[in-house]
Structure formats: C-alpha cells, structure tokens
Residue frames as a rotation matrix with the C-alpha (Angstrom) as fourth column:
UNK 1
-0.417 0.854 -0.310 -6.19
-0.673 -0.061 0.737 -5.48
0.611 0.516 0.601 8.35
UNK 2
-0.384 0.464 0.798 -8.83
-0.794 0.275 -0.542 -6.76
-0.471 -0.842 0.263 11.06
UNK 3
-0.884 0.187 0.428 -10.42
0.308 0.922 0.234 -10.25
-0.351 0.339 -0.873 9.93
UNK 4
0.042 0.993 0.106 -13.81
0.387 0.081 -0.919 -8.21
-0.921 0.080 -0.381 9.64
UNK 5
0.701 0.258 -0.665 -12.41
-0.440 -0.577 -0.688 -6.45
-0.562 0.775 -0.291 6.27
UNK 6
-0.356 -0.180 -0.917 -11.00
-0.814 -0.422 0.399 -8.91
-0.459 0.888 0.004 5.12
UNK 7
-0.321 0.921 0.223 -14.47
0.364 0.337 -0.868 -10.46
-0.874 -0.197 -0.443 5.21
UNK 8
0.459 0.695 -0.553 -15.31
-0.006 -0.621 -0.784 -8.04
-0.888 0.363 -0.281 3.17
UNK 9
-0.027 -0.841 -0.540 -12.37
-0.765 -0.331 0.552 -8.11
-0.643 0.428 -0.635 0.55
UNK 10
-0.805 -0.262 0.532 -12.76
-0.005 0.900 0.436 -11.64
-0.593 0.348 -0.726 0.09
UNK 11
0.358 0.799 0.484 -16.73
0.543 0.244 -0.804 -11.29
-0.760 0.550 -0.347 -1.51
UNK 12
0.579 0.174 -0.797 -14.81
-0.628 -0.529 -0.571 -9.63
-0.521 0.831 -0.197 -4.51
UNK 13
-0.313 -0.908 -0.278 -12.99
-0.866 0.153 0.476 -12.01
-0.390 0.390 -0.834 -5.25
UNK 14
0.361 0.529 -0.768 -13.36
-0.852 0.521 -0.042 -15.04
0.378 0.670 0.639 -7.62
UNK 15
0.828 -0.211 0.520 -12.91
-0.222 0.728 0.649 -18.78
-0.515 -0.653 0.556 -6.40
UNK 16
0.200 -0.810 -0.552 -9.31
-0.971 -0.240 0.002 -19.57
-0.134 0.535 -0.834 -7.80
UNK 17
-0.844 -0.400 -0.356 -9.21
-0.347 0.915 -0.206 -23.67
0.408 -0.051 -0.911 -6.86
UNK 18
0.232 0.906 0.354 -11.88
-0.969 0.185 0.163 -26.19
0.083 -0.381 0.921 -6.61
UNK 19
-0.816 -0.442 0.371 -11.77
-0.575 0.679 -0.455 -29.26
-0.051 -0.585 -0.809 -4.35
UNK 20
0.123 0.862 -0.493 -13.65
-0.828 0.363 0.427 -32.17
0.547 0.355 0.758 -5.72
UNK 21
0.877 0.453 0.162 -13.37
-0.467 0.720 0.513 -35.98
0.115 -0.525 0.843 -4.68
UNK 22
0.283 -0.913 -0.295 -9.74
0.203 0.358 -0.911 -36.43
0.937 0.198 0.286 -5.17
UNK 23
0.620 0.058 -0.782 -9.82
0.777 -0.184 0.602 -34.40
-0.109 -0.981 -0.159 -1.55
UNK 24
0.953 0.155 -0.262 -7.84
0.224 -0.939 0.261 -32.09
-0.205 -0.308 -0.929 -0.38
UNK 25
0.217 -0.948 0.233 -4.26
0.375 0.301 0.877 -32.99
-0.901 -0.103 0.420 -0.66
UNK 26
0.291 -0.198 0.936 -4.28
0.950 -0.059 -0.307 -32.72
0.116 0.978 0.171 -4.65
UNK 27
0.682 0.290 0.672 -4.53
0.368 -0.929 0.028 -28.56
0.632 0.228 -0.740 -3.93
UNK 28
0.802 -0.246 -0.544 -2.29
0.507 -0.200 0.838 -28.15
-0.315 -0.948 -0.035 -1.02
UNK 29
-0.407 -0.913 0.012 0.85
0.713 -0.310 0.629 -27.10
-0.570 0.265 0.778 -2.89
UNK 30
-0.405 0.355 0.843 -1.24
0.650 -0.536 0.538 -25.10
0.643 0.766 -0.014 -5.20
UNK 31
0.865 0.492 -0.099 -3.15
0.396 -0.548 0.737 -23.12
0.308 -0.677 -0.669 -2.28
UNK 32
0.389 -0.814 -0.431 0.72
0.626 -0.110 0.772 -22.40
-0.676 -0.571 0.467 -1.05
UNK 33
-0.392 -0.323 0.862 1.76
0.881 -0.400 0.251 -21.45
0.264 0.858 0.441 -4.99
UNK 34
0.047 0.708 0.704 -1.05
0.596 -0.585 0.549 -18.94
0.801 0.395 -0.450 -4.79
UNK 35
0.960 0.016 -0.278 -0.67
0.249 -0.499 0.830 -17.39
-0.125 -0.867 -0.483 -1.24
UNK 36
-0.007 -0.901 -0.433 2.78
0.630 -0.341 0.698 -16.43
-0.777 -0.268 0.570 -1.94
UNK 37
-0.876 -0.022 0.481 1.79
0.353 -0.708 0.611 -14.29
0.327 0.706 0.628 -5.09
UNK 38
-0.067 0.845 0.531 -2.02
0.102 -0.524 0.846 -13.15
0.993 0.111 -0.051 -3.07
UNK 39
-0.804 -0.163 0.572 -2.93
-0.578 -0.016 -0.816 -12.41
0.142 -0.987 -0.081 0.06
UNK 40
-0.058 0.630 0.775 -6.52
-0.588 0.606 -0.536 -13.87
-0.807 -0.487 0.335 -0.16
UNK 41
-0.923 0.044 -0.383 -7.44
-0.293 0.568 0.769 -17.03
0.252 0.822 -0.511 -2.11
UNK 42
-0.087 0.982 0.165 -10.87
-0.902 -0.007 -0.433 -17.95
-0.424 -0.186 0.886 -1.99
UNK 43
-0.923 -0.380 -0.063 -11.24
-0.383 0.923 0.041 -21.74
0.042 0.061 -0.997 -2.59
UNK 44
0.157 0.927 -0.342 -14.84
-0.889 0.283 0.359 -23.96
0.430 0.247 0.868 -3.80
UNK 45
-0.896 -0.296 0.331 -15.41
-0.289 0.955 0.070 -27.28
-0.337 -0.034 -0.941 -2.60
UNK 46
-0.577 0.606 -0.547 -17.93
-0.418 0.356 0.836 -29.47
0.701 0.711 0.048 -4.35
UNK 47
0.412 0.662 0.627 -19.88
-0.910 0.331 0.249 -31.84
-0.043 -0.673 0.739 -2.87
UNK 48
0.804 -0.216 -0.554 -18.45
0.220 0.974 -0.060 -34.65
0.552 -0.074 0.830 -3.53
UNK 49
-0.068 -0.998 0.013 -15.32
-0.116 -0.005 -0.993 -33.69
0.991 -0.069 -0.115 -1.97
UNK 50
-0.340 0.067 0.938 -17.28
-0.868 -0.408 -0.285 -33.43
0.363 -0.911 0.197 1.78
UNK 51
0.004 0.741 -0.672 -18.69
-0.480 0.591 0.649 -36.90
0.877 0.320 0.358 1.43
UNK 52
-0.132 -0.266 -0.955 -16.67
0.894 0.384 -0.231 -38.44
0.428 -0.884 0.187 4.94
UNK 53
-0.322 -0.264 -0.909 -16.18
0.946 -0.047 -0.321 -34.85
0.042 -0.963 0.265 6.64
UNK 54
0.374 0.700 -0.609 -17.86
0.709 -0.639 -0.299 -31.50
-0.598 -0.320 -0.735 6.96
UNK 55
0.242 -0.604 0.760 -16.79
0.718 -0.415 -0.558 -28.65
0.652 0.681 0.333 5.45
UNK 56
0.868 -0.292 0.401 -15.80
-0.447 -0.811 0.378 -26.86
0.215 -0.507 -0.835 8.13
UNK 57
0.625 -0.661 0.416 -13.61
-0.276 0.311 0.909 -29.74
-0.730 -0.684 0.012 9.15
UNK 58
0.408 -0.277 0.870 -12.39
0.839 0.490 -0.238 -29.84
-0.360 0.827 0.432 5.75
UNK 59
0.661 -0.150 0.735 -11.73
0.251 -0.879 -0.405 -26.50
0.707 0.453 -0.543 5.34
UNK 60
0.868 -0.165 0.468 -9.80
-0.494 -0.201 0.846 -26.68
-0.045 -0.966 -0.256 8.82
UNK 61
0.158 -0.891 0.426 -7.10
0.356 0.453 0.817 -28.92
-0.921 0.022 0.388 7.50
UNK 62
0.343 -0.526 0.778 -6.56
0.921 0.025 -0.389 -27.77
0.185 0.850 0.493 4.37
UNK 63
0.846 -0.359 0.394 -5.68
-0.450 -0.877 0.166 -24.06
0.286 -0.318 -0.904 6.04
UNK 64
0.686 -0.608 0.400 -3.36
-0.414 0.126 0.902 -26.55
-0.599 -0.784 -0.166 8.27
UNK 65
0.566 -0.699 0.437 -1.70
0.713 0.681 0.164 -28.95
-0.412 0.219 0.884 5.82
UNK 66
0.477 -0.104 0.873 -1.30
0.578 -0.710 -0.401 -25.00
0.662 0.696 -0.279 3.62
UNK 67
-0.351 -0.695 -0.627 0.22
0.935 -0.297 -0.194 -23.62
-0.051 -0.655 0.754 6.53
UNK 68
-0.646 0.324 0.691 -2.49
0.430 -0.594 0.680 -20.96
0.630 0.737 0.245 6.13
UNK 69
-0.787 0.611 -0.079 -5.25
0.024 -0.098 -0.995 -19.18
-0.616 -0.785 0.062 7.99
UNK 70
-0.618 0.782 -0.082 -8.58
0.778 0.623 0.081 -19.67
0.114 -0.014 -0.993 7.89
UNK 71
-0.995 0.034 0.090 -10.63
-0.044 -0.993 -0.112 -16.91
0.086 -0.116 0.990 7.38
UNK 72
0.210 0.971 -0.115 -14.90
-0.909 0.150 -0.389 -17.54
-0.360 0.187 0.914 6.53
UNK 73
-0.857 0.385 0.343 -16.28
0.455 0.878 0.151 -20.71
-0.243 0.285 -0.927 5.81
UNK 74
-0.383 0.819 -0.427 -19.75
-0.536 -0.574 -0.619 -19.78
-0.752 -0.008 0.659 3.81
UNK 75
0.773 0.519 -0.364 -21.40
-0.598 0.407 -0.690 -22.34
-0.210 0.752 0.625 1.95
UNK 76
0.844 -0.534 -0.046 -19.17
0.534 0.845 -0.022 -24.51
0.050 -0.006 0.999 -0.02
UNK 77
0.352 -0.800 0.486 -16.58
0.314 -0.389 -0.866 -21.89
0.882 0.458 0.114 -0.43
UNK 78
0.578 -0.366 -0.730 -13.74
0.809 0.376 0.452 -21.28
0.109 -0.852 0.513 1.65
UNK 79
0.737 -0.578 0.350 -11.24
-0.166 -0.657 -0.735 -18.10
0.655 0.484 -0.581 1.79
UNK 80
0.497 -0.722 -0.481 -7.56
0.861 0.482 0.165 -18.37
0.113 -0.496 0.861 3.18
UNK 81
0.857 -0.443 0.264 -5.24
-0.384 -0.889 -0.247 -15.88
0.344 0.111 -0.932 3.60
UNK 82
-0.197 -0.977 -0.080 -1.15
-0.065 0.095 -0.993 -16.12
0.978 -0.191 -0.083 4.35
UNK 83
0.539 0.276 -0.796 -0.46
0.753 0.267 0.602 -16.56
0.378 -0.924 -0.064 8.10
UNK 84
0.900 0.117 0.420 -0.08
0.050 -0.985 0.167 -13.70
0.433 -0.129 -0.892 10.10
C-alpha cells in the first residue's frame, strides 16, 4: 500500500489517543500497544500540548520515540502507521 492510500484510509478512521500538556512521552508505549494490534492509528494533539514545539516537530518525534512512521500531519491530528 503506496502512502497516497493510505492517505486515504486514514480519513476513516477515528482519533484513538490524544496528546495534551503532559507531552508526548505519556502516549509512547500506548501508540506502540496500538500499532501492534492496527496498522493505522490516527492520533489528536491539543493545543496545549504544542506550546514549546510545532506540531510537525512534535509529531516527528513521537513517530521516532514509537519506532513508527509518519504518515500526514493535518491540523492537530496526526496518523502513524507500523514501520515498513
């Protein structure tokens, strides 16, 4: 599956984990839980949770600390997927 479908795959899906001000860390083992029973996870961040760093560059380490890829950044929401 090419990254452009599952682009598409991911807008059916519901956000499953939402990253507030605690950051990112709290979720990391959870994002991992969940990628090993889905292929995509789709993932919210609040606002408060971007307050020091973008959300791209937030959404860029939690893919890394998850040992994950990075699929769409759009708004706050993020989608991951297993690594390939």
């Amino acid at each position: 599956m090419n990254k452009h479908e599952t682009k598409a795959e991911a807008t059916s899906i519901e956000p499953t984990l939402h990253v507030g001000k605690s950051g990112i860390e709290v979720v990391v083992e959870e994002l991992k839980t969940q990628l090993k029973n889905q292929k995509l996870i789709k993932v919210k961040f609040l606002r408060s949770a971007f307050a020091d760093t973008g959300k791209k560059e937030m959404a860029e380490k939690l893919a890394e600390l998850s040992n994950s890829e990075l699929i769409e950044v759009r708004g706050n929401t993020a989608v991951y997927s297993r690594k390939r």
